[in-house]
N, C-alpha and C positions, 0 to 999 in steps of 0.2 A: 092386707095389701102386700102383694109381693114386688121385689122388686128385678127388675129385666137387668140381666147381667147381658153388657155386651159382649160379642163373640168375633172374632178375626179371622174369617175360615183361611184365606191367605198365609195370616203369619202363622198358624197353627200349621198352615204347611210347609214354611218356612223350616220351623223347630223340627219337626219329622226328620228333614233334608239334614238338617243341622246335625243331629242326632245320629246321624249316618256316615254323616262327615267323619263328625269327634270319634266313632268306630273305627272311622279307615287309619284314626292316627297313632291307633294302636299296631297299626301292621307297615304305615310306613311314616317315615319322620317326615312331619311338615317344615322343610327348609329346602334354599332354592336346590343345593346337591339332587332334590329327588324330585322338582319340581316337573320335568319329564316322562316320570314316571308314570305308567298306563298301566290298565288294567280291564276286564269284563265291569268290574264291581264301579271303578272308575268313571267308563264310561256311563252305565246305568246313572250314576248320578249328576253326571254332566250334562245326559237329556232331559233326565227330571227336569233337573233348576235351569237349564234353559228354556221348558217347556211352559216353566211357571214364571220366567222371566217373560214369554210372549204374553201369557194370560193378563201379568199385571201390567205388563207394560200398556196393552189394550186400554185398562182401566183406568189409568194414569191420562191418557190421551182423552179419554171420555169425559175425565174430571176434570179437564183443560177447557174441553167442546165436546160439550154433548154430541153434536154433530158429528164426533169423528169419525172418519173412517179407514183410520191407519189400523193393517192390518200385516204388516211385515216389518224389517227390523231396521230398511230405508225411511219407511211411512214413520215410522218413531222417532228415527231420528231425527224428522227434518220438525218432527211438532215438538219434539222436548225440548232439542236445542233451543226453538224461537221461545219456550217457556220457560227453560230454565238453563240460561247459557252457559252457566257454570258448572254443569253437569258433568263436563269429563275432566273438572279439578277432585271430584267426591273423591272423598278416602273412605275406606273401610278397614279395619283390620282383625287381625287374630292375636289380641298380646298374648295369650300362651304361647304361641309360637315367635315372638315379635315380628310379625307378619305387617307390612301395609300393601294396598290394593288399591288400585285408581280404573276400577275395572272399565270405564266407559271412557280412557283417554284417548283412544281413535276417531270420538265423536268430533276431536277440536279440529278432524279435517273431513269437511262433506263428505257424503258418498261412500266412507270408511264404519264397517263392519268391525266389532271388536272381534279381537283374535279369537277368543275362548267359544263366539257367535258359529264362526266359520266353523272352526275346531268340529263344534257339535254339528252343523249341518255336515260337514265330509266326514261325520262316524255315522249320522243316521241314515246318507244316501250311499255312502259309497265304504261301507265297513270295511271288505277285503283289501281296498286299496290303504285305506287314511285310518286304523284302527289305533294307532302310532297315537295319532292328537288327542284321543280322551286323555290327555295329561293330569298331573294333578293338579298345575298351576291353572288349566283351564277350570276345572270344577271351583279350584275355590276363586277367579274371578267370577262366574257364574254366581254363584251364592252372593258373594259382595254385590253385583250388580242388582239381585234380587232386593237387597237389603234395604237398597240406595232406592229402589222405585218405593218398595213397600212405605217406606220414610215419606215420598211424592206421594203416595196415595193416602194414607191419612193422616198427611202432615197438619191439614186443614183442625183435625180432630185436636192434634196436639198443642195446635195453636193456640185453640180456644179452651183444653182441658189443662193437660200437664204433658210434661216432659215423656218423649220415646219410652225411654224405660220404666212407667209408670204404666203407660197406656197398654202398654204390651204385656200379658203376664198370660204362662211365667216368661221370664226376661231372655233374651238371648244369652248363651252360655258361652260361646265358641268365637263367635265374630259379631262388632258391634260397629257404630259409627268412628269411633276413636273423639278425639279431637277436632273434631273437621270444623274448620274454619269455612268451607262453603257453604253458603244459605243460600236456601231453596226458594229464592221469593218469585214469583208469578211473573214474569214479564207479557203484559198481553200484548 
């Protein structure tokens, strides 16, 4: 009898991203002094994990209501917020860097687009103009945001198994939940 080992294709892409990250920190210091800072390399991964920020977000939304059909980053906002109002308190951080991140704190006023969101869409439509915004501070709230849905997405699994860090393996290296004192509980 063999046994089915579960599989995360998300956070496995997640770790990739991450992986990528902890490269770029070899070439520039993560602290706010360079938080500005742009790059080709930068940007590439700023569209990534916002790309995989839409994908999960979607899922997140589906595992709210099957039904959904949020498919942009207003349509998200307005079903996360009603599910999980506490959402632009999340913290994420980087303690190698003693980093903290609240990447969805724009959420706590309607209609508001997080910066790092914007950021990425005025590099992938209008590069020559906005090339400037793939910052770093944008990618790594990007990834923290990532972090925070993938948490929503099989928070459910964690509930009923074991703890993030258990469920997930191997574990996040670079950025993890920290401390966070907000819970994720379902508001229907």
């Amino acid at each position: 009898m063999s046994s089915v080992i579960q599989t995360y294709p998300h956070w496995t892409y997640f770790l990739c991203l991450e992986d990528d990250i902890s490269t770029l920190s070899r070439w520039v210091e993560f602290s706010e002094p360079n938080y500005g800072c742009y790059s080709v390399e930068i940007a590439r991964l700023l569209m990534a994990a916002a790309a995989e920020v839409d994908v999960v977000a979607k899922l997140v939304c589906k595992s709210i209501n099957a039904g959904s059909k949020a498919s942009s980053i207003g349509s998200y906002q307005a079903e996360l917020m009603a599910a999980y109002p506490t959402l632009p308190m999340a913290l994420t951080t980087i303690p190698r860097f003693g980093i903290e991140l609240r990447p969805w704190t724009s959420w706590a006023t309607p209609a508001s687009p997080p910066v790092w969101w914007t950021a990425t869409n005025k590099v992938k439509h209008h590069r020559s103009e906005h090339f400037d915004r793939a910052t770093l501070i944008s990618v790594l709230e990007a990834m923290g945001a990532l972090l925070i849905l993938l948490t929503l997405l099989y928070k459910d699994r964690m509930n009923q198994l074991e703890p993030l860090s258990r469920l997930f393996v191997p574990k996040s290296f670079l950025l993890n939940m920290g401390d966070n004192r907000v819970r994720f509980t379902h508001h229907a």
